[in-house]
C-alpha positions in Angstrom: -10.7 -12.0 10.5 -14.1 -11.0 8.9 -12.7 -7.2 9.3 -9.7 -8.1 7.5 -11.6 -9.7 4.9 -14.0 -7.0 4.3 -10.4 -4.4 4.1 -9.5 -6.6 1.1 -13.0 -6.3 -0.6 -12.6 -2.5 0.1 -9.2 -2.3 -1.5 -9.9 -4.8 -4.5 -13.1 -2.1 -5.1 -11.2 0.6 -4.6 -8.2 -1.2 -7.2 -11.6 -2.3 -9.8 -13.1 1.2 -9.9 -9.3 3.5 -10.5 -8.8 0.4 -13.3 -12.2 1.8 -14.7 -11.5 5.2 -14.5 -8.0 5.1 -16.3 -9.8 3.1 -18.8 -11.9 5.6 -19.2 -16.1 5.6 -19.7 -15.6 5.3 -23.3 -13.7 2.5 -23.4 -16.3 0.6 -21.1 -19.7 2.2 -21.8 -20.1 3.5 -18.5 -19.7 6.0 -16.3 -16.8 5.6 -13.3 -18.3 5.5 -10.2 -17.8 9.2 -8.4 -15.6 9.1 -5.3 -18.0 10.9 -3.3 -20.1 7.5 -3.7 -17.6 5.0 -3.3 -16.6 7.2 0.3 -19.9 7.6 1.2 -20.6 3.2 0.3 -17.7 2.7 2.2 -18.9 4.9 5.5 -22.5 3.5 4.9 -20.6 -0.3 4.9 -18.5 0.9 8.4 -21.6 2.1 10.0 -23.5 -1.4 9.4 -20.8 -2.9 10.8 -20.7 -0.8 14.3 -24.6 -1.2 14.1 -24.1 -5.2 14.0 -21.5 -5.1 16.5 -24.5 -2.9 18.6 -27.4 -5.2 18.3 -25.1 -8.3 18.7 -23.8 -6.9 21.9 -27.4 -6.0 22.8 -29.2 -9.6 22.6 -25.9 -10.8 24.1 -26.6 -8.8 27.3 -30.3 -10.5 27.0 -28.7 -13.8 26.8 -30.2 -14.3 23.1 -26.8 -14.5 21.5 -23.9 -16.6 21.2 -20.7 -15.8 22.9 -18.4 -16.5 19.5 -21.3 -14.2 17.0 -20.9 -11.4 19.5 -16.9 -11.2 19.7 -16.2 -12.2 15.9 -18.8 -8.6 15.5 -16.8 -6.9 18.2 -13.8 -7.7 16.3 -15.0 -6.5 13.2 -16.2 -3.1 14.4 -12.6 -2.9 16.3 -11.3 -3.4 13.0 -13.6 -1.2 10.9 -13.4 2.1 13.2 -9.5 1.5 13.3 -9.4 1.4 9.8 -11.9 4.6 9.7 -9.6 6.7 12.2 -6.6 5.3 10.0 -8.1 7.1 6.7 -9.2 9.8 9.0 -5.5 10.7 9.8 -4.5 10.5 6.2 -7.1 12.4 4.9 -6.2 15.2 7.6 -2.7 14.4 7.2 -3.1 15.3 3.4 -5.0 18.8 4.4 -2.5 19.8 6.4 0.2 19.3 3.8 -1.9 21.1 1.4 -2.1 24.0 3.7 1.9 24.0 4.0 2.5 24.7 0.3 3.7 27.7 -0.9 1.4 29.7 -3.4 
């Protein structure tokens, strides 16, 4: 659940920041954010995630955590490194069709 929900805050980013760009920086007084950044927020966001997922599974082994924090961070790491090797796929995927085209 908490995976899923931080999918849909990636998305709706995602959605808020091409709405800005095809408005253009004129039209709002600012830049659009590079999509080098947003990638690179979204991997930094993913690697918290599998470090919470570490830590939690860590003081759980020391008895310091409770059984439903450590599998709701479990799931969410599932969820966030499927989504990863999802967009992994495309993005190699995509490369692959590039290479295919005819000059």
């Amino acid at each position: 659940m908490a995976g899923e929900l931080e999918a849909i805050r990636a998305y709706a980013a995602a959605s808020r920041a091409a709405q800005t760009a095809a408005a253009g920086p004129q039209d709002q007084g600012v830049a659009a954010p590079d999509f080098a950044q947003m990638v690179g927020a979204a991997m930094d966001r993913a690697a918290e995630t599998l470090r919470t997922s570490e830590a939690m599974s860590a003081q759980a082994a020391l008895g310091q955590a409770d059984l439903v924090d450590v599998v709701t961070a479990v799931a969410a790491a599932e969820v966030t490194l499927e989504t990863v090797i999802a967009v992994r796929d495309e993005v190699v995927r995509a490369y692959q069709d590039i290479l295919r085209m005819p000059i």
